[in-house]
SEKOL-133301 format. One line per 10 residues: number of its first residue (from 0); their letters; for each residue x, y, z of C-alpha. Coordinates in Angstrom, 3 decimals, always signed. Each point is the difference from the previous one (the first is absolute). Layout:
// SEKOL-133301
NUM = a = X/Y/Z; ...
***
This chain:
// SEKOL-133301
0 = xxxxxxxxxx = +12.285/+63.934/+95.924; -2.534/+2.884/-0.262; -3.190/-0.415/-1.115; +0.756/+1.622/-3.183; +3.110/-2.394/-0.935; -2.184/-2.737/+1.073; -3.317/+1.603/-2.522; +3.120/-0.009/-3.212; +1.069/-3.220/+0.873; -3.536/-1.652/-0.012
10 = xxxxxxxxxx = -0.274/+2.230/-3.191; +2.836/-1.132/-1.407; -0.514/-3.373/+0.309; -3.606/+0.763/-1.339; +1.485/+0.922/-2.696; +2.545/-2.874/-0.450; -2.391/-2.310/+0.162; -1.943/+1.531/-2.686; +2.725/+0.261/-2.368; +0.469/-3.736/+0.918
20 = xxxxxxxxxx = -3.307/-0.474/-1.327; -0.099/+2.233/-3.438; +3.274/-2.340/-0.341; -1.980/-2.957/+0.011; -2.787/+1.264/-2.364; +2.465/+1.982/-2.646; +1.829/-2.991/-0.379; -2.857/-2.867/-0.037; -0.607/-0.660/-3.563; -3.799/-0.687/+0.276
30 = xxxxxxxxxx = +0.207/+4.204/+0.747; -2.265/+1.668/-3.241; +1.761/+2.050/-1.625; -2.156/+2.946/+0.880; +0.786/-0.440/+3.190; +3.741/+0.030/-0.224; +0.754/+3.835/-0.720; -2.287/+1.203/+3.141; +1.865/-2.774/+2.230; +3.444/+0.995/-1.262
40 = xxxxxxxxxx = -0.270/+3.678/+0.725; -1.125/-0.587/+3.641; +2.392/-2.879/+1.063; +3.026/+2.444/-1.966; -1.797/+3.269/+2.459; -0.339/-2.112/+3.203; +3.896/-1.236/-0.392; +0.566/+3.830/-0.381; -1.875/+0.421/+2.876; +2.084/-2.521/+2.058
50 = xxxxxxxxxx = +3.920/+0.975/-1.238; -1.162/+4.057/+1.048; -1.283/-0.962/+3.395; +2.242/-2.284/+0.305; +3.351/+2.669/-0.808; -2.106/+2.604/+2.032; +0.875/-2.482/+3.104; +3.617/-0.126/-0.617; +0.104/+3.636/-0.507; +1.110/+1.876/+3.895
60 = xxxxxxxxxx = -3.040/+2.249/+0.757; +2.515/+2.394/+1.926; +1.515/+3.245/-2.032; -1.189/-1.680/-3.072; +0.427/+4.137/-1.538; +3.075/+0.363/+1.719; -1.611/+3.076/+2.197; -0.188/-0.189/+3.532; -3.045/+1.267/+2.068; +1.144/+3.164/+2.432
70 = xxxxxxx = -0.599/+0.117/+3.737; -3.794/+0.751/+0.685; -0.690/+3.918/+1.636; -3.714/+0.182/+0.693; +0.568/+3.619/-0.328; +0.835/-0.079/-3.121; -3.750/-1.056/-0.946
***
């Protein structure tokens, strides 16, 4: 794993584990209701945040435009 999978996948689950907790506090009843609307919009951004990173891994990195790269000439620069 490179060290940049293994930086989105500590990030991810960062994340995951935040959303776990928003989860807990949106849906606790003793939450005030002022609270509620600032908690909702960040736990519904941060699951956002996980299902595009998340699809961004499934997606091949390779030819994603279809174009392929042409044979390097140094004299061409």
């Amino acid at each position: 794993m490179a060290d940049s999978e293994a930086a989105e996948g500590s990030y991810v689950e960062l994340l995951k584990r935040m959303k776990h907790r928003l989860e807990l506090a949106v849906f606790d009843e003793k939450t005030s209701p002022r609270d509620l609307a600032a908690l909702t919009k960040r736990l519904s951004d941060v699951a956002k945040e996980i299902n595009q990173l998340e699809d961004a891994e499934k997606e091949p990195l390779d030819d994603l435009d279809g174009s392929a790269d042409g044979e390097f000439d140094a004299e061409n620069i």
